[in-house]
C-alpha positions in Angstrom: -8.3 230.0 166.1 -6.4 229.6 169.4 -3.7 231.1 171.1 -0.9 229.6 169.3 -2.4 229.8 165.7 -2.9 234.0 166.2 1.0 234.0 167.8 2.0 232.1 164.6 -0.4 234.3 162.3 0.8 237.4 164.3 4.3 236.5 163.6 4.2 235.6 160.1 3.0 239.3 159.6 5.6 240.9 161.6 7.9 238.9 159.4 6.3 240.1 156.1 5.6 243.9 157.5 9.7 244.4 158.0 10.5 243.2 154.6 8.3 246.6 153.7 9.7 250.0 152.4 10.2 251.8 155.7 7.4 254.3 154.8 5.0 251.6 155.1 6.6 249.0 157.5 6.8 251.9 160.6 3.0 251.8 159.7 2.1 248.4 159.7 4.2 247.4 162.8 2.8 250.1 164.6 -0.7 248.4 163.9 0.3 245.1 164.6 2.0 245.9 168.1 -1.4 247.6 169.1 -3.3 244.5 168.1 -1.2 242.4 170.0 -1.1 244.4 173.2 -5.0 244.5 172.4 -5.0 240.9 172.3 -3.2 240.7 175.0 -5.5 243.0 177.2 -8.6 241.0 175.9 -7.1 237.2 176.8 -6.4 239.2 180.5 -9.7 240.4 180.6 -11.2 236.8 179.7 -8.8 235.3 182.5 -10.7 238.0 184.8 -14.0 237.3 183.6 -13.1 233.6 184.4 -11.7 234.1 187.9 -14.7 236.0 188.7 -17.3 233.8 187.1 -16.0 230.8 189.1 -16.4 232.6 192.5 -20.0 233.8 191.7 -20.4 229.6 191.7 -18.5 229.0 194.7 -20.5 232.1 196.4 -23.9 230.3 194.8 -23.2 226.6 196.4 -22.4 228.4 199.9 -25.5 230.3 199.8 -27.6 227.1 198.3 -25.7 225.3 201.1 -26.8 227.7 203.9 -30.6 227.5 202.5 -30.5 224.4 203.3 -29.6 224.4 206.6 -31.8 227.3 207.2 -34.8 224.7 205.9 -33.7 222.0 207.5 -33.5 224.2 211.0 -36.7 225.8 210.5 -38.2 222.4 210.0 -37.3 220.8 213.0 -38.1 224.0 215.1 -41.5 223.7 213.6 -41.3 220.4 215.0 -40.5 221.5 218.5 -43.0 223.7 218.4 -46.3 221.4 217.1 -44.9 218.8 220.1 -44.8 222.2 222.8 -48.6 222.9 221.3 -50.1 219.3 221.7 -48.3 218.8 224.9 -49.9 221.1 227.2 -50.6 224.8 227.1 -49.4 226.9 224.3 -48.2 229.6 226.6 -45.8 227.6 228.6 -42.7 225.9 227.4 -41.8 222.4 229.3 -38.2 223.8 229.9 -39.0 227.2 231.0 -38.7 227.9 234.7 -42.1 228.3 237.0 -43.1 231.4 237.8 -43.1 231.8 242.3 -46.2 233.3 243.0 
């Protein structure tokens, strides 16, 4: 059922409730009002639950976004640092100043 079926549906029984006896109708419309201010708290609640599921995925693609960065970093560091190994002495880094003795 959507939204403007269960207005329609609501309606119709609001209709029918205040053709009641007034014993019966200050009842029934009493019931019905709280189910449509319940309704109306759960479609609210939905709309939250919504909002918030749809920044838990934005939050996810940043962070799967950074990852990959961070991987794609580390990789060419170990990079830098395979070519600093092979090319001469572990210790000693090509851009690093020489020590005065």
């Amino acid at each position: 059922m959507n939204e403007q079926e269960f207005q329609a549906k609501l309606g119709d029984l609001i209709d029918q409730i205040s053709t009641l006896p007034a014993e019966q109708r200050d009842r029934l419309s009493k019931l019905a009002e709280e189910t449509q201010d319940r309704h109306s708290k759960m479609k609210k609640t939905v709309a939250d639950l919504q909002e918030s599921l749809d920044y838990l995925r934005l939050s996810i693609k940043y962070i799967l976004f950074d990852l990959e960065a961070t991987r794609r970093e580390n990789a060419y560091l170990r990079k830098l640092l395979e070519k600093q190994a092979q090319g001469g002495d572990a210790g000693e880094s090509p851009d690093a100043p020489e020590s005065r003795e």
